[in-house]
C-alpha positions as CSV (number, residue, x, y, z in Angstrom):
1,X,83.6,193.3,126.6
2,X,83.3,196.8,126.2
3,X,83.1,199.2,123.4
4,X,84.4,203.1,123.4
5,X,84.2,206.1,120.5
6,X,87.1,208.7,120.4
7,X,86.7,212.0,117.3
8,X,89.7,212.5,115.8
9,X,90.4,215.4,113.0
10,X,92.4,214.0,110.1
11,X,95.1,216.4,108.7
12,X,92.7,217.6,106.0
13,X,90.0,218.7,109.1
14,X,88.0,215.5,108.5
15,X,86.6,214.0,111.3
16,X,87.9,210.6,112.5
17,X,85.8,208.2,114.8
18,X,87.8,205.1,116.3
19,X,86.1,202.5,118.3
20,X,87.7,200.6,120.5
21,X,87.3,196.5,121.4
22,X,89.3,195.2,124.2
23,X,89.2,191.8,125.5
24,X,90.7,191.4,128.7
25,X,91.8,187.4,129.5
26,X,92.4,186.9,133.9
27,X,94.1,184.2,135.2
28,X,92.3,181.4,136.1
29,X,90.9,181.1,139.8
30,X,91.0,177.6,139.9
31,X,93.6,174.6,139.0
32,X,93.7,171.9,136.9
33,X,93.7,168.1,138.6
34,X,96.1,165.8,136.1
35,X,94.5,162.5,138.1
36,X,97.0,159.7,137.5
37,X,97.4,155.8,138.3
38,X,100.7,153.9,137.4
39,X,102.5,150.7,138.0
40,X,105.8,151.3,140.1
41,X,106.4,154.7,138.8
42,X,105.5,158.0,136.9
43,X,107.3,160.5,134.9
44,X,105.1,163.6,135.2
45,X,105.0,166.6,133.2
46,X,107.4,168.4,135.6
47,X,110.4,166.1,134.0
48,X,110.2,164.2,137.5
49,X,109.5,160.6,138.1
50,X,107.7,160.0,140.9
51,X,107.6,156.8,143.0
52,X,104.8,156.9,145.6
53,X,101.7,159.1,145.6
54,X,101.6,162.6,145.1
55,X,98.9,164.9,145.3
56,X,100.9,168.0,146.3
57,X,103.0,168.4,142.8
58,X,102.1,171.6,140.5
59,X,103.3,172.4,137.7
60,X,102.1,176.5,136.3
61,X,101.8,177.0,132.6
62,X,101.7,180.0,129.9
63,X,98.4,179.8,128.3
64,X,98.0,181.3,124.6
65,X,96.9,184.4,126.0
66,X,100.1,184.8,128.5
67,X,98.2,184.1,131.2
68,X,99.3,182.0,134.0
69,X,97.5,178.0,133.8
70,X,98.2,175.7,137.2
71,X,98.6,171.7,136.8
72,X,98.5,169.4,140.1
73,X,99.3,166.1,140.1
74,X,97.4,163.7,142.2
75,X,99.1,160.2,141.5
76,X,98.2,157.3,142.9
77,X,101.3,154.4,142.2
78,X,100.3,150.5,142.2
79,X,103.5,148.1,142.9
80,X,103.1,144.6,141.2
81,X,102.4,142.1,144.1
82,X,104.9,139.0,144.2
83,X,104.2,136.2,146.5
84,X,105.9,132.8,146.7
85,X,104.3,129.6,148.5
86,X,105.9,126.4,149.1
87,X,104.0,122.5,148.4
88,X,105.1,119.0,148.6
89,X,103.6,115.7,147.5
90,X,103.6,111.9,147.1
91,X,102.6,112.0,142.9
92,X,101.9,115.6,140.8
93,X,100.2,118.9,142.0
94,X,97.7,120.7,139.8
95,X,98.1,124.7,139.4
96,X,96.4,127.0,137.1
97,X,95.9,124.2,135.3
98,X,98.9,122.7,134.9
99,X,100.2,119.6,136.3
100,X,103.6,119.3,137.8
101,X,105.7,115.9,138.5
102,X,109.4,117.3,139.2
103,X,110.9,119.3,142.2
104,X,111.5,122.3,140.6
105,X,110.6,126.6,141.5
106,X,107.6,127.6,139.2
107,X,106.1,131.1,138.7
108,X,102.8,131.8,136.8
109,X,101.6,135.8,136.4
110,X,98.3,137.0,136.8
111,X,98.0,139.7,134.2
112,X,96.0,143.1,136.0
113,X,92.8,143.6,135.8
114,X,93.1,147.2,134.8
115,X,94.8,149.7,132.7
116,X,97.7,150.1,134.4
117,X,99.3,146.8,133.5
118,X,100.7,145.8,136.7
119,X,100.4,142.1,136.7
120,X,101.2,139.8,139.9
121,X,104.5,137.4,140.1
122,X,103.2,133.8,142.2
123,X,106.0,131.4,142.5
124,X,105.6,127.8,143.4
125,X,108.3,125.8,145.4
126,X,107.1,122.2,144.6
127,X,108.6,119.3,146.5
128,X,107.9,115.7,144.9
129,X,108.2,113.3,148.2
130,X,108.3,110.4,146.1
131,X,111.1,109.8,144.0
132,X,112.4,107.4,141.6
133,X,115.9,105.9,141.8
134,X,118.6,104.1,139.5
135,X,120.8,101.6,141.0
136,X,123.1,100.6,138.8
137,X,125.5,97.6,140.0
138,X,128.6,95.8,139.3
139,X,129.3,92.3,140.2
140,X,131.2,89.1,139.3
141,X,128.8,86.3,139.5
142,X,125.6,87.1,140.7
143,X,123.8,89.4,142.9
144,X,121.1,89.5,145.3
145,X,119.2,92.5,145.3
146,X,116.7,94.6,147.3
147,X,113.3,92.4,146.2
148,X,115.1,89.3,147.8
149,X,116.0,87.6,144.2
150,X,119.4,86.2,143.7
151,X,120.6,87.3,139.7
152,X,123.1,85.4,137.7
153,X,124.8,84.6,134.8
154,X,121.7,82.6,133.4
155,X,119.5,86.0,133.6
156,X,121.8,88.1,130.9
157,X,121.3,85.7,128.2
158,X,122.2,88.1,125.3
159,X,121.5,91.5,126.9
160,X,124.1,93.7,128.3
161,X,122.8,94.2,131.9
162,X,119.9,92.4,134.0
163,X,116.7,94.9,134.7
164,X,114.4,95.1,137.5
165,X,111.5,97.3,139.3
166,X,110.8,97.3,142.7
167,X,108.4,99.7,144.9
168,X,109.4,100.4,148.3
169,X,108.4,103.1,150.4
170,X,110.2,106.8,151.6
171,X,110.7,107.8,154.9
172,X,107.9,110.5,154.1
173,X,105.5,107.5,153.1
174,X,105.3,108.1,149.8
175,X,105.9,105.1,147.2
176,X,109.6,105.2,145.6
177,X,110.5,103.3,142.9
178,X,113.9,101.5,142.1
179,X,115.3,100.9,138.9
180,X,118.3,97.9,138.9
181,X,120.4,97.9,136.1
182,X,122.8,95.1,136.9
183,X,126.0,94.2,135.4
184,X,127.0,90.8,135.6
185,X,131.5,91.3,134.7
186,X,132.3,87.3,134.8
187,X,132.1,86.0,131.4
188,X,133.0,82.6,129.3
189,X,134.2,83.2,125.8
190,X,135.0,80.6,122.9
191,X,137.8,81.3,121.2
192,X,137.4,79.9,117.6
193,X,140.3,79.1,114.8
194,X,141.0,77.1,112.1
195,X,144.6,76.2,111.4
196,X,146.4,74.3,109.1
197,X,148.2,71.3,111.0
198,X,149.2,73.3,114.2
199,X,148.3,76.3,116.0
200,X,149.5,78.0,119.2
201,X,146.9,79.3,121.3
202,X,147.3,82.0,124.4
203,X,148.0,79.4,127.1
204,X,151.1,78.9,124.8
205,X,150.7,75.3,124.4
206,X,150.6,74.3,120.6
207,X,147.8,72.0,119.3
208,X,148.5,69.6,116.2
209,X,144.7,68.1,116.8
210,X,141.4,69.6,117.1
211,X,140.3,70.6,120.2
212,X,137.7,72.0,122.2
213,X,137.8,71.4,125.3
214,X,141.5,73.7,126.6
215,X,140.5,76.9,129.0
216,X,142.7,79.6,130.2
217,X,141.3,81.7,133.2
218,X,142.3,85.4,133.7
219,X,140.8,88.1,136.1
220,X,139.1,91.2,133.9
221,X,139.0,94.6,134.8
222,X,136.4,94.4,137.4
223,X,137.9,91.9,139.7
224,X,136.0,88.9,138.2
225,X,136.8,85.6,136.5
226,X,136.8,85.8,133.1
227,X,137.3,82.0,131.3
228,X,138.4,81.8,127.7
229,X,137.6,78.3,125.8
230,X,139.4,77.2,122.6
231,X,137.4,75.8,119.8
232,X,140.3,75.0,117.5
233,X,139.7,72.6,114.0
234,X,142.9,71.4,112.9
235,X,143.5,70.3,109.3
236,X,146.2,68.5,107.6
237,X,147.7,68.6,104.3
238,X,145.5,65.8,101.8
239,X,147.3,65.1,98.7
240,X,144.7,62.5,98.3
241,X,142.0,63.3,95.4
242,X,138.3,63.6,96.8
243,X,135.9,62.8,94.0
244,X,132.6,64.1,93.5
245,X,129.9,63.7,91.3
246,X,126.8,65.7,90.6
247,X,123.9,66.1,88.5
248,X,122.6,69.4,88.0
249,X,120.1,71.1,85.5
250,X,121.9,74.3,84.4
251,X,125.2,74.8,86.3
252,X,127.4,74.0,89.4
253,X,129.7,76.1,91.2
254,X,132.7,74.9,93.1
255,X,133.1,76.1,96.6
256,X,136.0,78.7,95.0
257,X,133.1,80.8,93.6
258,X,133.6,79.3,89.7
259,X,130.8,78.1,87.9
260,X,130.2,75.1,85.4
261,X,128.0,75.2,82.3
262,X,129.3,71.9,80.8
263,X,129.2,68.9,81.3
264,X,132.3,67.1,82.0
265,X,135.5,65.8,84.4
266,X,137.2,68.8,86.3
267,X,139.9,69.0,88.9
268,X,141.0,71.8,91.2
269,X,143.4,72.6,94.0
270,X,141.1,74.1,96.8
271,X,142.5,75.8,99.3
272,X,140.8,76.0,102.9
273,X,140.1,79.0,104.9
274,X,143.3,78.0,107.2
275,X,145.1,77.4,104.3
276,X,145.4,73.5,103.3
277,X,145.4,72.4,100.1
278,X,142.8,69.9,99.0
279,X,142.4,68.1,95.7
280,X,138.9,68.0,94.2
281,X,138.1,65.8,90.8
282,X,134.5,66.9,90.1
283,X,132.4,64.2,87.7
284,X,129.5,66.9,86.3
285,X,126.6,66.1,84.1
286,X,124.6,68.7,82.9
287,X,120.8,67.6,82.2
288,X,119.3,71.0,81.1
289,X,119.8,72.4,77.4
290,X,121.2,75.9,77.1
291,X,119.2,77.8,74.3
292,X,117.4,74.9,73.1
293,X,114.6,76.1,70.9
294,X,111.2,74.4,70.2
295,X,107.5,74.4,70.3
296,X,104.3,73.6,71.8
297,X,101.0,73.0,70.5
298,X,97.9,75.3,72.2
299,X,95.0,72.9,71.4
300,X,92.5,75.4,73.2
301,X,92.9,77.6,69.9
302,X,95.3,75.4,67.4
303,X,97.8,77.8,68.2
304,X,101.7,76.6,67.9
305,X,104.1,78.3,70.4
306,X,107.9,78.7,69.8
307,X,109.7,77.8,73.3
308,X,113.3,78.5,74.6
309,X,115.2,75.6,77.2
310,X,117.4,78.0,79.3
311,X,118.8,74.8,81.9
312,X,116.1,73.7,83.5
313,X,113.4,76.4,82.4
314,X,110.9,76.0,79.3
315,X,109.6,79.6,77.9
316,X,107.4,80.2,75.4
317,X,109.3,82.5,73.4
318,X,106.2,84.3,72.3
319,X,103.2,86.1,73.8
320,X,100.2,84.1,74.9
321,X,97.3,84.9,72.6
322,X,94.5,83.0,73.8
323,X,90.7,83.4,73.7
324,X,90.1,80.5,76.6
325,X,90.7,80.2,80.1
326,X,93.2,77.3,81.7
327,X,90.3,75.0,82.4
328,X,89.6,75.2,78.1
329,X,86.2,77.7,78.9
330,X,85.8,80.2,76.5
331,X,86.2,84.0,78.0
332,X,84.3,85.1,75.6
333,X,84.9,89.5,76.9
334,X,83.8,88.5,80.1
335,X,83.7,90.8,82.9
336,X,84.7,90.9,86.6
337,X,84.5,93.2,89.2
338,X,88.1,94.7,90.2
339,X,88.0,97.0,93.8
340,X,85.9,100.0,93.1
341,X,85.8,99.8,89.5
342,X,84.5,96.7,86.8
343,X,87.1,95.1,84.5
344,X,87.4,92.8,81.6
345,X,89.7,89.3,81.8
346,X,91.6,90.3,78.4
347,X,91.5,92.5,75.6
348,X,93.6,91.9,72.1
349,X,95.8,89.8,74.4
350,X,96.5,91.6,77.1
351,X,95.4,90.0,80.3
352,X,93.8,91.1,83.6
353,X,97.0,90.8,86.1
354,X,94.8,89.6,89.3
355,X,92.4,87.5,87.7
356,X,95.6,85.5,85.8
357,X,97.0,84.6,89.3
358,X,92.9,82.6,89.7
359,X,92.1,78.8,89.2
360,X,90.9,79.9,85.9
361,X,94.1,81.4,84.6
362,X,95.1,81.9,81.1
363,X,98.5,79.2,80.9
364,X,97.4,76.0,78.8
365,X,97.9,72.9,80.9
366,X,101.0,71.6,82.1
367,X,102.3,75.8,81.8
368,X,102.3,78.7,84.7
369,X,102.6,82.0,85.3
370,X,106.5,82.4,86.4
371,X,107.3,83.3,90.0
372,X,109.9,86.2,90.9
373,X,112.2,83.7,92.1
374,X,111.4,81.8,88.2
375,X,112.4,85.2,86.7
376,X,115.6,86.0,88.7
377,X,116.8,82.0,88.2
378,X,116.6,82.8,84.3
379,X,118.1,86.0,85.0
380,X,121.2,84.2,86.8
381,X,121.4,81.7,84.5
382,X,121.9,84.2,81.4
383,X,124.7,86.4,83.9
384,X,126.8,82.8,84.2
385,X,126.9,82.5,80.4
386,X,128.8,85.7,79.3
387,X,127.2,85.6,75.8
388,X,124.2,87.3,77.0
389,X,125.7,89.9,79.4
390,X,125.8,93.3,78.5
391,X,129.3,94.8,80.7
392,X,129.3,91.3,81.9
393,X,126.5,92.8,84.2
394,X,123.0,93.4,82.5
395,X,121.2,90.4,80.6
396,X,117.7,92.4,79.8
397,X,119.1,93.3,76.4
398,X,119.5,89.9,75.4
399,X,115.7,88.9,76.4
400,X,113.9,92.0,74.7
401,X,112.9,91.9,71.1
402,X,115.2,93.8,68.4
403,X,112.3,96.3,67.6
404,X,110.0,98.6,68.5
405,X,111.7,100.1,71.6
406,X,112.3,103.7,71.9
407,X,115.8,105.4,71.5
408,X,118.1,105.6,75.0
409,X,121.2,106.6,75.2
410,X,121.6,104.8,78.5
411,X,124.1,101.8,77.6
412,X,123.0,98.1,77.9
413,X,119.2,99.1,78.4
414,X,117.1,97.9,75.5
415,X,116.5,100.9,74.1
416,X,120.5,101.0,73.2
417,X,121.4,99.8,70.2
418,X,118.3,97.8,69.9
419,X,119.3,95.8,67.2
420,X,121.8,94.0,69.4
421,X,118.9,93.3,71.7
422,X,117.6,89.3,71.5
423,X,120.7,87.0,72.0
424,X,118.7,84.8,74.0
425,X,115.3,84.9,71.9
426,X,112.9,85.2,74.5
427,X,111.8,88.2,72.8
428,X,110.0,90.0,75.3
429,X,108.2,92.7,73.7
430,X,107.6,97.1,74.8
431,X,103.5,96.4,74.4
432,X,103.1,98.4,77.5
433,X,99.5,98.0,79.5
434,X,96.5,98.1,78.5
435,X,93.7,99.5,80.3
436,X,90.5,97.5,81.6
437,X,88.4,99.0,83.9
438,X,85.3,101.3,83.5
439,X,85.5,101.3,79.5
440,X,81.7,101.0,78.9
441,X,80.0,103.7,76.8
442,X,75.8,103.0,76.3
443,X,76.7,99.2,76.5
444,X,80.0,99.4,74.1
445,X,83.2,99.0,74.7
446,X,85.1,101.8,74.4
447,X,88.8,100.9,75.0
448,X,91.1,101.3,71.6
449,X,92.9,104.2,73.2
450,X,93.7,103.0,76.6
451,X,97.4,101.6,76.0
452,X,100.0,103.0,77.6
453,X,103.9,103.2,77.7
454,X,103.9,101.4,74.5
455,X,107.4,101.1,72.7
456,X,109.4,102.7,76.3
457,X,107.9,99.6,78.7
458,X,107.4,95.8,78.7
459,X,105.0,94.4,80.9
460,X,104.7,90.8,81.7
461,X,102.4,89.0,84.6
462,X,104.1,87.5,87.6
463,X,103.0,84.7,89.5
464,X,102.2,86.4,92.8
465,X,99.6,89.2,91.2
466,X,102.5,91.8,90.2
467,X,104.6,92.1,86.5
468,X,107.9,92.4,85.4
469,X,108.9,95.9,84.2
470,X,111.5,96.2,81.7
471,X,111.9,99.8,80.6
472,X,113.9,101.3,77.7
473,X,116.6,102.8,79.7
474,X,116.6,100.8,82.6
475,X,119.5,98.0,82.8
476,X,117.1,96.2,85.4
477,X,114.2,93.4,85.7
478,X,111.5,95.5,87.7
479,X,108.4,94.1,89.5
480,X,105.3,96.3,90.3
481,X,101.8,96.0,91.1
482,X,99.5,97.8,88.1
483,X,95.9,96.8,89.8
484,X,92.9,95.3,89.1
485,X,92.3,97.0,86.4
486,X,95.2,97.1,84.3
487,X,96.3,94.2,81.5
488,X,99.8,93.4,80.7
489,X,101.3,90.6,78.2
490,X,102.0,86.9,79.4
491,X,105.0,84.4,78.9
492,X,103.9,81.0,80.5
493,X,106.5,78.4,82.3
494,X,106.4,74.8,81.6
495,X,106.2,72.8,84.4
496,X,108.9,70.5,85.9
């Protein structure tokens, strides 16, 4: 850079002194390399795309200063490598960690080590030399199959097809396994019916007597025997009255589905499933009392129980309130130890659910806990006499108490209508549970508040460790398990 002075005279004979500073900019003796490597191809700045290498490619630029600026390309182009290899094998072949059972083509890519993202394409051809096979077989009879057994009828039994396995071996040495599925197509089949006085069967003969013995043989769609046997009952017209007498404890029903409460002489016209008429004259007694009510005498505490007779069942018709155990020992707020937590055997009469099902229980002598099968016997018993049926469906409305239950609006539940509740004055009672596990506070107990569901839920204890759950808008008898640790109410059985 170089500087020069020029005197000029201004118009009013001033002088004038201008410097000059020039930059000159020359072109650029050498060129710029663009070094490039790229997978399969390259779309330089040129617009082209090359393909292979290239170091011969220039490209001339205008710099800033309008001076002339050379680019040349020296490319260097990578193609992805693909490579295929075929392997067979008896079993499986491992590859890049992976096992492989099936003929099949597989490919795996090994991503590139560099930049350029060119990954290689391998491609297995696996071969499995071993193989397994299904043979699936029809025949009439039996069959005798590859492993040298002879299969028949007797091997079916109620399965659709016989299956075996045999191993045998390729003819590239490798182990091959055999799958039989065989069908067996001959078949025997009884033809049952019941007739009144005569029927005609498919061999067109017509039978007037029982008979069990007639076959008819046809060929089936496979080209086998296929034998048909009759098993026919025949039964005649009986104007002649069959009497029968029978002692029950709550009710008999007829072989027509109707049901007797009473005691006393009936006769009906039954009709058999062919259609014969036969005239029954049924002598019933009836032992059991419907309703009956009474009392018992709890000499443990000089307590008197009012009990219900519902056919052959005794309730006590009011909740056990005891202070002693079965065996007349006092329980005196004892405590046991439930799983995981400690509990007491009762509090204000409500009763430890697992520890009532003991040898200790809480029933007086000659009484029990009821069984499921106990509770759904009364619950039949109630459905047979319409008078305590809700819709001629539900009885739990007429063995809950009249008071004390929450409002429902669900119909026939006992919260509905409540004071319709009680026809059958068991009286079962919406106490809910009390708990009576870990209730101990510097040696008291601490337990007042620990009732729940009281006036929506009655809980009473079964004899196999659950209770019976009757809720306010529920038209069912539930069972549930509460735990250890829970107490419910108790309605002892007498025995029989």
């Amino acid at each position: 850079m170089k500087y020069a002075t020029y005197m000029l005279q201004s118009v009013h004979g001033c002088d004038s002194l201008v410097h000059l500073n020039l930059r000159i900019h020359h072109t650029p003796q050498d060129i710029f390399v663009d070094t490039r490597t790229a997978c399969d191809s390259l779309v330089w700045i040129d617009g082209n795309t090359y393909y292979e290498d290239n170091d011969e490619a220039i490209f001339t630029t205008i710099t800033s200063a309008g001076c002339d600026s050379v680019v040349r390309l020296n490319l260097t182009i990578i193609h992805p490598v693909e490579y295929e290899f075929n392997y067979s094998d008896c079993g499986a072949y491992q590859w890049n960690g992976q096992w492989y059972t099936r003929t099949g083509d597989y490919t795996y890519t090994y991503p590139s080590a560099a930049s350029n993202g060119c990954d290689s394409i391998v491609t297995l051809h696996y071969t499995r030399l071993s193989n397994n096979v299904n043979d699936t077989i029809y025949a009439c009879d039996s069959y005798t199959w590859i492993d040298g057994v002879t299969y028949t009828l007797d091997d079916i039994g109620t399965r659709p097809y016989i299956n075996a396995l045999y191993i045998g071996t390729n003819s590239y040495g490798c182990d091959s396994l055999v799958v039989m599925y065989l069908f067996l197509q001959a078949n025997k089949t009884i033809d049952t019916h019941r007739a009144c006085e005569s029927y005609t069967w498919i061999d067109g003969n017509t039978y007037t007597e029982s008979n069990n013995t007639a076959t008819v043989t046809y060929t089936n769609q496979y080209g086998c025997d296929s034998i048909v046997q009759l098993n026919l009952t025949i039964e005649h017209l009986d104007n002649t009255i069959h009497e029968v007498t029978v002692e029950e404890c709550s009710y008999y029903q007829m072989s027509n589905g109707e049901y007797f409460t009473e005691s006393g002489d009936y006769q009906r016209t039954l009709q058999s499933s062919c259609g014969c008429d036969s005239i029954v004259l049924l002598h019933l007694t009836i032992t059991g009392e419907n309703g009956m009510e009474g009392t018992f005498y709890d000499n443990r505490d000089g307590i008197t129980y009012r009990t219900m007779q519902y056919g052959c069942q005794t309730w006590m018709a009011e909740d056990l309130r005891t202070s002693y155990l079965s065996n007349g020992t006092l329980i005196a707020d004892s405590i046991i130890h439930c799983p995981g937590d400690i509990g007491l055997l009762t509090y204000n009469n409500y009763y430890n659910t697992y520890f009532a099902n003991s040898n200790n229980g809480f029933c007086p002598q000659g009484w029990h806990l009821p069984s499921s099968s106990e509770w759904l016997e009364l619950a039949n018993y109630l459905t047979i006499h319409s008078e305590y049926t809700c819709n001629e469906t539900s009885i739990v409305k007429s063995i809950v108490s009249n008071i004390g239950w929450t409002i429902s609006n669900v119909e026939c539940s006992p919260g509905h209508n409540q004071s319709e509740n009680n026809h059958s004055g068991l009286g079962l009672n919406p106490d809910g549970m009390q708990w009576l596990g870990g209730m101990y506070k510097d040696g008291l107990h601490d337990r007042e508040d620990y009732v729940y569901l009281v006036g929506t839920n009655a809980f009473y204890i079964n004899a196999n460790s659950t209770v019976v759950n009757i809720s306010n808008n529920s038209t069912d008898i539930n069972f549930q398990d509460l735990g250890c640790t829970y107490g419910a109410r108790i309605r002892c059985v007498r025995d029989n």
